[in-house]
NUKEMI-141270 format. One record per residue (C-alpha): x, y, z. Coordinates in steps of 0.02 Angstrom, whole numbers, plus 50000, padded with zeros to 5 digits. Last residue first. Layout:
N
XYZ
...
! end
This chain:
112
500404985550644
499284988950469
499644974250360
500144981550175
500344967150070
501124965849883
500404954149769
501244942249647
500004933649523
499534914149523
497774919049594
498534927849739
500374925349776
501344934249947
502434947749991
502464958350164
502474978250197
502134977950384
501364992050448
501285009050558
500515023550491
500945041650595
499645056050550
500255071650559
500455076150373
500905058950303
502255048250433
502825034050412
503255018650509
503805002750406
504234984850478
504644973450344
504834977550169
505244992150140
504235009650086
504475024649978
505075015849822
503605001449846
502455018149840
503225023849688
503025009549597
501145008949641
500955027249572
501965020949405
500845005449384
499385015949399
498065014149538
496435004749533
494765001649625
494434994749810
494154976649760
493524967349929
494634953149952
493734937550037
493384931549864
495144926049824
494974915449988
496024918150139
497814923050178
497634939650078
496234945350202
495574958350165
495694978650070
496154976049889
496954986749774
497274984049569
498714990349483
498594996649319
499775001849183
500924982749119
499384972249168
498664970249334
499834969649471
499004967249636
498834976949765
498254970449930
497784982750093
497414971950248
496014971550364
495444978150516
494034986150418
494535002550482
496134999050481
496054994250304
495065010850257
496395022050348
497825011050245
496985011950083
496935031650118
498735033250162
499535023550015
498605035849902
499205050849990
500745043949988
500755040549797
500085059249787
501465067249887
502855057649798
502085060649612
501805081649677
503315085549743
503155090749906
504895084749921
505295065550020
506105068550198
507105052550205
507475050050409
507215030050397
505845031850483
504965040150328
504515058250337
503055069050267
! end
């Protein structure tokens, strides 16, 4: 796993699993052609969302929920901006972005 910033993260098992995580909401919002949304739920949980986080609340599909800590340690591992990283030998491309839903900070993932 390497970020394009050159940061080699260990095999570690929280740094692993977080981009595991990040990895699979990205493969379902490119499939969708979508975005992936989390939103800050509480001090623990973190909900995700694959849509459109420009459009109506209802136009985000809830995709379940991460901990606070695995979230965390995603925003740790990525920038906002441009971001290319790669998990195993797949390459993700996106643009980590910020915006409100519902009066609550989110954090958007736009596949590029």
């Amino acid at each position: 796993m390497t970020t394009d910033s050159g940061v080699v993260p260990s095999q570690h098992g929280q740094l692993q699993e977080s981009l595991q995580t990040l990895s699979k909401y990205l493969e379902l919002a490119l499939d969708e052609g979508e975005c992936v949304v989390l939103v800050r739920h509480g001090a623990e949980v973190c909900a995700v969302y694959i849509g459109d986080p420009t459009g109506a609340e209802d136009d985000l599909a809830g995709h379940g929920t991460i901990a606070v800590a695995l979230a965390d340690e995603v925003l740790d591992l990525t920038a906002a901006g441009a971001n290319q990283i790669t998990i195993g030998d797949q390459t993700y491309r996106f643009i980590r972005s910020f915006t409100h839903i519902a009066d609550r900070g989110a954090v958007v993932f736009t596949p590029a």
